[in-house]
C-alpha positions in Angstrom: 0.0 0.0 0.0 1.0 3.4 -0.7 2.8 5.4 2.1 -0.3 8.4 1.5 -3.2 5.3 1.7 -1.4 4.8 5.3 -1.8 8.3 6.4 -5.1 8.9 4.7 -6.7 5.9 6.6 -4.6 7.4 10.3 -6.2 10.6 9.2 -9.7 9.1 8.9 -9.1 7.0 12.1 -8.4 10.1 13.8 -11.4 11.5 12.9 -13.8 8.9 14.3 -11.5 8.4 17.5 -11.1 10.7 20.3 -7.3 12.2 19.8 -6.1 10.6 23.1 -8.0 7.2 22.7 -5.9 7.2 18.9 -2.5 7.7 20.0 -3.1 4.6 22.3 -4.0 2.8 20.1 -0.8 3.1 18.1 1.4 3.2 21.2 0.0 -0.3 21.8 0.6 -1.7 17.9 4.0 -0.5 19.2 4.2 -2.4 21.9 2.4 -5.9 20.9 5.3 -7.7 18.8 7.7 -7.0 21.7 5.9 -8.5 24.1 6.1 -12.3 23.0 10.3 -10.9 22.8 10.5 -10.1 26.3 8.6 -13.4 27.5 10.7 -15.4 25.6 14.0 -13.4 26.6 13.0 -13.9 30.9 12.2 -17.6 30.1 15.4 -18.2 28.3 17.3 -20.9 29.0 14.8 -23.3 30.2 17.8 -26.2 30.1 21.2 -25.9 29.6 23.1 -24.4 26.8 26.3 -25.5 25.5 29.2 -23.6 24.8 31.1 -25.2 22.3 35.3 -24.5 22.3 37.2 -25.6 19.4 40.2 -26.5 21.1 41.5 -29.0 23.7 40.8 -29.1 27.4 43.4 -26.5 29.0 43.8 -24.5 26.2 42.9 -20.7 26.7 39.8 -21.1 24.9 38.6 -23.8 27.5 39.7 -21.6 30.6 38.0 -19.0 29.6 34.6 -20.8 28.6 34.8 -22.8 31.6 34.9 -19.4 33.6 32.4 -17.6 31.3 30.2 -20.9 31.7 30.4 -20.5 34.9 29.6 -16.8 35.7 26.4 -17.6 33.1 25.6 -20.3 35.0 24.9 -18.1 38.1 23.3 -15.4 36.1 20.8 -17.5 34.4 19.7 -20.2 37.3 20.7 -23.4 34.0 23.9 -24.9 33.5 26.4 -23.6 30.6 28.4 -26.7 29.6 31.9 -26.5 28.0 31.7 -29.1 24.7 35.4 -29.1 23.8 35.3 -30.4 19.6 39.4 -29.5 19.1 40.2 -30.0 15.1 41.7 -28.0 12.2 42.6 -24.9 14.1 39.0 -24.4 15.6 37.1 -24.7 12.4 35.3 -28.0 14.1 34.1 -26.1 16.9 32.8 -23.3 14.7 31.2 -25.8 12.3 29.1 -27.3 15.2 27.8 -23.9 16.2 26.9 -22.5 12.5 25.2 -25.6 12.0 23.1 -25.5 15.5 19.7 -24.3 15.6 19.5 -20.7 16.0 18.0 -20.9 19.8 20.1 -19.2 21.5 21.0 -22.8 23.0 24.5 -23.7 21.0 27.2 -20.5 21.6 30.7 -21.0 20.6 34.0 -19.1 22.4 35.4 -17.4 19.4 39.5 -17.5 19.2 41.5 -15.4 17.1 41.6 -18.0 14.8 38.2 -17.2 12.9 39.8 -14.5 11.7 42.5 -16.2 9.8 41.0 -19.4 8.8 39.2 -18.1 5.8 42.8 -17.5 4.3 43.9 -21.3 5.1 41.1 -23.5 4.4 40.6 -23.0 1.2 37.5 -25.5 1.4 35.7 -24.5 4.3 32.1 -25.2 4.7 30.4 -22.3 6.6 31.2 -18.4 5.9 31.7 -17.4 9.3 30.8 -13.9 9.5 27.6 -14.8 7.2 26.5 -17.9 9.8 27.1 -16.9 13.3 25.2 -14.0 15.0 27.9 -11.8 17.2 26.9 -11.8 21.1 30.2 -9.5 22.3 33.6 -9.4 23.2 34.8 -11.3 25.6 38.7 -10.4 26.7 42.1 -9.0 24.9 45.3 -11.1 26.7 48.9 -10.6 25.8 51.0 -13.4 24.6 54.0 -14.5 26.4 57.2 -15.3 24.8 58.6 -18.6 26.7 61.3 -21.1 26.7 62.3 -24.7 28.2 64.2 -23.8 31.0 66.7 -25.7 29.1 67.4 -23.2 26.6 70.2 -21.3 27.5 68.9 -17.8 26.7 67.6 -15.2 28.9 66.7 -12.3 26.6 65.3 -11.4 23.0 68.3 -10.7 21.9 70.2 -13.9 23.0 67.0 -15.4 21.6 67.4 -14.5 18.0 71.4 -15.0 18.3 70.8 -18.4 19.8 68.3 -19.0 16.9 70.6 -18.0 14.1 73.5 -20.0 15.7 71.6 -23.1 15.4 69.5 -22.8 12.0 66.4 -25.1 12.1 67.0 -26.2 15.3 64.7 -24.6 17.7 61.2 -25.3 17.2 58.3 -23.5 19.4 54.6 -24.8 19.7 51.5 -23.7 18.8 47.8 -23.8 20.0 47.2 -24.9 15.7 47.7 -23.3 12.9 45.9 -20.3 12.3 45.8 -19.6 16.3 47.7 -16.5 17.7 50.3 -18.1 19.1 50.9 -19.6 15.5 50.7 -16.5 14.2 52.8 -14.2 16.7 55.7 -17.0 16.2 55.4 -16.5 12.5 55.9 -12.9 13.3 58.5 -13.0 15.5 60.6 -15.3 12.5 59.4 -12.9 10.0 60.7 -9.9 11.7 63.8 -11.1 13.0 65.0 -13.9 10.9 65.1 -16.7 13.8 63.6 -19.5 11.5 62.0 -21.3 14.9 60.1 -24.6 13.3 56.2 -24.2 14.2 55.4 -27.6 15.8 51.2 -27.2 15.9 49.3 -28.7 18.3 45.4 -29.5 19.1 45.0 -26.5 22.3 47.4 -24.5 24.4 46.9 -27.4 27.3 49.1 -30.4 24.5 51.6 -27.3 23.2 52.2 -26.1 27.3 52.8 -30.1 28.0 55.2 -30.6 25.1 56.7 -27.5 25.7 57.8 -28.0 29.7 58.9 -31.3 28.9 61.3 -30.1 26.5 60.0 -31.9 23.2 59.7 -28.3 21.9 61.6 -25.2 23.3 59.9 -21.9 22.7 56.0 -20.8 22.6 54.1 -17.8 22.3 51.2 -19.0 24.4 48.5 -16.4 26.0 49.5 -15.5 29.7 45.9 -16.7 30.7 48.1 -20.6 29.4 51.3 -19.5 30.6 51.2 -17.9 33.9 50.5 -20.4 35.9 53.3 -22.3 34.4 55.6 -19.3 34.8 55.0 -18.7 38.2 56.0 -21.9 39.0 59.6 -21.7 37.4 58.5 -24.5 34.8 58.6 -21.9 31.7 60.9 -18.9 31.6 59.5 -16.0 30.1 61.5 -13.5 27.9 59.2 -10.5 26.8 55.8 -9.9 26.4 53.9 -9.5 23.0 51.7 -6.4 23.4 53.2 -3.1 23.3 53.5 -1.9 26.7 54.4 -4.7 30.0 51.8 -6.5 31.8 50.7 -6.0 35.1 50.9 -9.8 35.7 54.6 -9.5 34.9 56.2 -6.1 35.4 59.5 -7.2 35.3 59.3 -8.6 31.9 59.9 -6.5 28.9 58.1 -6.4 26.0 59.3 -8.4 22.6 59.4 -4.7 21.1 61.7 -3.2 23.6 63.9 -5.3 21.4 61.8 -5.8 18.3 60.2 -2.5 17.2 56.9 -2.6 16.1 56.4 -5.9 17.1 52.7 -6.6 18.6 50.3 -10.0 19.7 47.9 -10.4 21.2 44.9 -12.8 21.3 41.2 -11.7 21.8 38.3 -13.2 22.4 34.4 -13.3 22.6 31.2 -15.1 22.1 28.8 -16.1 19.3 25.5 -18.0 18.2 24.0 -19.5 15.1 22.9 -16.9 12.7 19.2 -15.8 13.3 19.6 -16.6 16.8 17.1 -14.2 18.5 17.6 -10.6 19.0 16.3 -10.7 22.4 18.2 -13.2 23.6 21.5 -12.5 22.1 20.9 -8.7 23.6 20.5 -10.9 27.1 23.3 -13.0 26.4 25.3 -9.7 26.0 24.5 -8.2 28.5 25.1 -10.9 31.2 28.7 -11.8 29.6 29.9 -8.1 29.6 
């Protein structure tokens, strides 16, 4: 219908309606669709949801779901269960959430990872940015450069020297390809010639394992992986990745104190099936902020 047929039938309602009794009227056409919206947003979730992580247990992505889950949890009076499905750099995970229902019951903990897949998989199948729904950021962490405590360097600098003494023979590990701490080693090689071998794992927790027992000798791993590990002497941290030191570690530089212009670090957030409801994904939001 014609946008004047619309005000020529207001104007004729108007006429037969009392001014006051009309403009009610319309404030309640307003107000009806929302109303099944915000019944179904206070009766969401009537069972559990799960929150998928594409990564092993122990891996940042699972600390931080398992905490998330757990804050939820309390928020919303129903269990939010951690599903680890680890595979090809978190594409797994992600293709069990873009293939969910869109109930607001499947959410996935989004790494960094998302965001570079699309350029290694050439054959993925599930556009991520077209099949997920956004709920919010979750958390920004720096990552940590660490060794063995076998590795008889202290510094950057007797890092890359070390590195460039003994071509091809220092490997560091990785959370998979595609992650950030893939992708900050890559970096690091890139911008200072170290030629580290990337040994790739299945989650932070396998790459952290391998790494203090010396199978591998350097990793770039998030502090939220590495400081427990650190505080306990097992990994010896050299610099951290972000641009200005952490507060968890003061004393430790930062990899462009020695590096210029070097900076990584991982974020991370939540998301849903695509046309996963507004009002619940604006709860959802809310709650995890």
């Amino acid at each position: 219908m014609p946008p004047y047929a619309d005000r020529a039938n207001a104007q004729s309602i108007a006429t037969t309606l009392p001014r006051r009794q009309f403009f009610h009227l319309l404030a309640s056409c307003a107000i009806l669709p929302a109303a099944p919206r915000v019944a179904r947003a206070q009766s969401y979730p009537s069972r559990s949801v799960r929150m998928i992580v594409g990564f092993a247990a122990g891996s940042t992505s699972d600390i931080l779901a398992r905490l998330i889950g757990q804050w939820l949890s309390v928020q919303f009076g129903q269990q939010f269960v951690v599903e680890n499905r680890p595979g090809a750099g978190g594409n797994v995970g992600a293709e069990t959430m873009v293939n969910a229902p869109g109930d607001g019951y499947t959410l996935l903990l989004v790494p960094p990872a998302v965001a570079a897949n699309p350029t290694l998989y050439e054959h993925l199948s599930f556009d991520f940015i077209r099949d997920s729904t956004p709920v919010g950021g979750v958390v920004r962490v720096p990552n940590v450069v660490e060794v063995n405590p076998s590795v008889p360097v202290k510094t950057i600098p007797a890092l890359i020297a070390y590195a460039k003494a003994n071509p091809g023979k220092l490997s560091f590990a990785s959370a998979g390809i595609g992650t950030a701490s893939h992708l900050a080693g890559q970096l690091f090689n890139t911008m200072t010639g170290a030629n580290l071998q990337h040994v790739p794992y299945r989650g932070d927790g396998p790459a952290m394992a391998d790494l203090i027992a010396g199978q591998v000798q350097i990793g770039f791993a998030t502090m939220t992986a590495s400081i427990a590990y650190i505080r306990a002497d097992r990994l010896r941290p050299l610099a951290v990745c972000t641009i200005k030191r952490s507060e968890a570690l003061p004393d430790i530089p930062t990899v462009a104190e020695f590096v210029p212009g070097f900076e990584a670090s991982s974020w991370f957030g939540v998301a849903a099936p695509k046309r996963t409801p507004a009002d619940i994904v604006e709860r959802l939001n809310r709650d995890a902020r």
